[in-house]
C-alpha positions as CSV (number, residue, x, y, z in Angstrom):
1,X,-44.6,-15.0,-18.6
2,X,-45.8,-14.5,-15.5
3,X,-44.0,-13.5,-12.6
4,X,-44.8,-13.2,-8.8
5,X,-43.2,-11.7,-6.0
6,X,-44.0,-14.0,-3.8
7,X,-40.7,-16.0,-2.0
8,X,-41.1,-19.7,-1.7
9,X,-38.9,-22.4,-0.5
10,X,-37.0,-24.5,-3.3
11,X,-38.1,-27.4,-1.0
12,X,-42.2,-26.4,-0.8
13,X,-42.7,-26.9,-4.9
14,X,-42.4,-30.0,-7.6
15,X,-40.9,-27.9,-9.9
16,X,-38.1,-26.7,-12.0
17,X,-35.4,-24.3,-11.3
18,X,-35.3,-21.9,-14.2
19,X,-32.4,-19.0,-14.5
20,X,-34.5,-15.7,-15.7
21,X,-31.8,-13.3,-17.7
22,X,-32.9,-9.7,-17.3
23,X,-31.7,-6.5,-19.1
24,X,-33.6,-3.4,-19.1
25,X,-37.3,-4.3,-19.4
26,X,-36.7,-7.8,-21.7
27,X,-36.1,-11.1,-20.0
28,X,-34.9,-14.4,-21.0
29,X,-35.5,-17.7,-19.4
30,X,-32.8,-20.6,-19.5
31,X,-32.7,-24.0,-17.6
32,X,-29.1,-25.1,-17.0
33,X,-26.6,-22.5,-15.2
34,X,-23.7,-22.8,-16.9
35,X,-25.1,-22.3,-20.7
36,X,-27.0,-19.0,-19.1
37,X,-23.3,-17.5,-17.7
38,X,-22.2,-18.0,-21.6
39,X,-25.1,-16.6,-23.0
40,X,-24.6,-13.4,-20.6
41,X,-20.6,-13.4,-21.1
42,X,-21.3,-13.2,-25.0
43,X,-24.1,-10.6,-24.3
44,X,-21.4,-8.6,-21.9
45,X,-19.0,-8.1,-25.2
46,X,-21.6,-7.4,-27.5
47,X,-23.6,-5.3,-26.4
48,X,-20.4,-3.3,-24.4
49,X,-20.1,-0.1,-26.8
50,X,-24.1,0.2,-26.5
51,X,-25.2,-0.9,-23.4
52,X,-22.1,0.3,-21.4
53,X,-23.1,1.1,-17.4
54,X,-26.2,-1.2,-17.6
55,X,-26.5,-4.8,-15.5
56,X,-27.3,-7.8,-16.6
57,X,-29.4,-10.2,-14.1
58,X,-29.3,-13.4,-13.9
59,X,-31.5,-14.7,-11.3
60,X,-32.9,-18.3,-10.2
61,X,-36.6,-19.4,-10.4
62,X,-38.9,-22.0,-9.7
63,X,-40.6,-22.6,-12.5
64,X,-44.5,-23.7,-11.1
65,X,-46.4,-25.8,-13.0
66,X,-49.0,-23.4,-14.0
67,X,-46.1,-21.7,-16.1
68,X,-46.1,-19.5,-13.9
69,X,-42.0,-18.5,-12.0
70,X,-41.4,-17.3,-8.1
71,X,-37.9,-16.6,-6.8
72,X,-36.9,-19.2,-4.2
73,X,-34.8,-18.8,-1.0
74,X,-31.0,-19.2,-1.4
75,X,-30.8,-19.2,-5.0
76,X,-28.4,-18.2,-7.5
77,X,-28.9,-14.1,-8.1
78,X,-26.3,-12.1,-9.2
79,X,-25.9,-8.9,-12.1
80,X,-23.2,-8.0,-14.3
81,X,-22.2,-4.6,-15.6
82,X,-22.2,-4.1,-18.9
83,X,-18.8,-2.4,-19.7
């Protein structure tokens, strides 16, 4: 995948939003919020006894055309720790 820093306004881009799950270095993407906070509440208990002290993110995108993701303004971003 490719990511950019670049900030964009939700409003600017025909596009999908796309929740990008981040732990350590791997990332996941996932389209609808509510199945992406169960995915991360199931990763929270498993990987507690060897993850513990690490965050999860779970942060929105916009998902561009090209394939290509940019984090908009006033999107969903928040982490978890692992514990």
């Amino acid at each position: 995948m490719n990511m950019s820093n670049e900030i964009v306004s939700s409003e600017t881009l025909k596009s999908t939003n796309v929740f990008i799950v981040t732990l350590d270095e791997n990332e996941i993407m996932c389209e609808d919020l509510e199945e992406t906070l169960i995915f991360v509440g199931q990763l929270l208990e498993r990987l507690k006894e060897t993850k513990a002290g690490k965050y999860i993110y779970v942060v929105e995108h916009i998902l561009k055309e090209n394939g290509s993701y940019v984090k908009g303004e006033n999107l969903f971003d928040k982490c978890y720790l692992i514990g």
